[in-house]
C-alpha positions, -999 to 999 in steps of 0.1 A, spaced: -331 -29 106 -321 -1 83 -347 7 57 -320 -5 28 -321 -40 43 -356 -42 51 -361 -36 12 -333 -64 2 -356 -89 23 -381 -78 2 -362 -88 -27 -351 -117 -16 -391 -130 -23 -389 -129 -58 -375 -143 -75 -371 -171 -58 -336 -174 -45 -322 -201 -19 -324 -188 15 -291 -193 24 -278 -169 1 -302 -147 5 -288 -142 42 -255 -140 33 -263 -110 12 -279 -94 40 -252 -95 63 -230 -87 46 -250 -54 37 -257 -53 73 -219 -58 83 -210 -34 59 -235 -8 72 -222 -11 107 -187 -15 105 -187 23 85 -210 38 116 -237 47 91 -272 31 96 -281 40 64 -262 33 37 -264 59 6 -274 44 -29 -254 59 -54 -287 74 -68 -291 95 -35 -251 111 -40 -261 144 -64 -230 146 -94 -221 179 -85 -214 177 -48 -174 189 -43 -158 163 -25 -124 178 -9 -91 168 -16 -82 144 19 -54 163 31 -21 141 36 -13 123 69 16 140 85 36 107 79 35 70 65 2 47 69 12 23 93 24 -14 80 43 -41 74 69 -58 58 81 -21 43 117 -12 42 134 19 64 170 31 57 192 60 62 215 81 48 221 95 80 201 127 80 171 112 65 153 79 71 138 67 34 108 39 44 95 19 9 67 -6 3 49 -31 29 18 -44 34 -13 -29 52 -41 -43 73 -75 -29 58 -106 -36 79 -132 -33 48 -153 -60 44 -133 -81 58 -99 -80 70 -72 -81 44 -40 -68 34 -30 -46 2 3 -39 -6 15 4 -3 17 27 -36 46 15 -55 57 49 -65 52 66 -29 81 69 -4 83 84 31 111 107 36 116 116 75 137 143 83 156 130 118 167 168 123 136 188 116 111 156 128 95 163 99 78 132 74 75 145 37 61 125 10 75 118 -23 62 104 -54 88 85 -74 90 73 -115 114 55 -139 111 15 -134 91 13 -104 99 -21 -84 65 -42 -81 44 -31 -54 60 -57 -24 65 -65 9 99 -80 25 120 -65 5 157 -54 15 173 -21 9 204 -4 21 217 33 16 250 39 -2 261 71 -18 227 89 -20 210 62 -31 186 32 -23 195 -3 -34 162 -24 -32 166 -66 -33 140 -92 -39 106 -91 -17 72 -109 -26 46 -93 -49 14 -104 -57 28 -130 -82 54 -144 -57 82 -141 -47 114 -120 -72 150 -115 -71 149 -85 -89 175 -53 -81 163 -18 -78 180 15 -74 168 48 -62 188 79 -69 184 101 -40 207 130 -50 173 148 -69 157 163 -39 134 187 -54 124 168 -83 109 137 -87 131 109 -76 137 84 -101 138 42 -100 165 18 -127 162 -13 -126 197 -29 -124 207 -61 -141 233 -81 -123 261 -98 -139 265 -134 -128 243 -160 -107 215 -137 -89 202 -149 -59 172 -171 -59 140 -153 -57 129 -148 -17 109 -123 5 121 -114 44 158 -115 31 189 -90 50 212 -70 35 245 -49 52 267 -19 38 308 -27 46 331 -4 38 306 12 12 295 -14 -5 265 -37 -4 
């Protein structure tokens, strides 16, 4: 057993505490330990202050995931939002950066990311989105209060500078709210 367990079982003695949670604890620490390669976990005592941590450099394109949108304005492919898989402590899912998209550059084959502002869209999964005129139109999706109907625009005519999100108010009866939903360009319009 690493030494940081062998101490917890230890501690477990007093005070008194039921067994069964007690256990649990331990794995957990033990599952933890051994899921990150590292027999010995470090206590945040053992970390000295002023040891530099460098910057992680940036993947050379998206984190993988799901339920994100990908469109085109046919010499770039723009990919928004989704969900990820993450296998800490557990397996869950977390929903991508809100403000981050992935810009891939079909004739260079070259991904660049971009960090976007105005009214960010909630952070969501199964969205839709289609291209028109430089610019992403972003429909409904589910967020981690449920599902939304709300409509999103993303100007893409500001390539050097930050890209910028409006929220757009519809006239008339919007759709109801709903993830995993389709939506089509004709003749240049949604």
């Amino acid at each position: 057993l690493p030494i940081s367990v062998a101490v917890r079982v230890a501690s477990c003695l007093w005070p008194p505490v039921t067994a069964a949670a007690c256990y649990a604890s331990l794995l957990l620490e033990l599952a933890v330990a051994m899921a990150d390669g590292i027999e010995e976990p470090l206590e945040e005592e053992e970390m000295e202050e002023g040891d530099p941590q460098p910057p992680a450099p940036d993947p050379p394109g998206p984190a993988e995931r799901s339920g994100h949108v990908a469109v085109t304005d046919g010499r770039h492919m723009i990919v928004w939002g989704g969900h990820k898989n993450a296998p800490v402590r557990g397996l869950y899912d977390f929903y991508l950066p809100r403000d981050e998209i992935w810009i891939y550059n079909m004739e260079t084959g070259i991904w660049k990311k971009q960090i976007t502002k105005g009214e960010l869209p909630p952070s969501m999964s199964g969205s839709c989105a289609a291209c028109v005129n430089k610019a992403v139109f972003l429909l409904g999706g589910h967020h981690a209060r449920g599902n939304t109907n709300e409509f999103y625009m993303l100007d893409l005519s500001c390539e050097d500078s930050f890209l910028e999100w409006s929220r757009i108010d519809c006239k008339g009866v919007p759709p109801s709210a709903k993830d995993k939903l389709g939506v089509w360009v004709y003749k240049n319009r949604l």
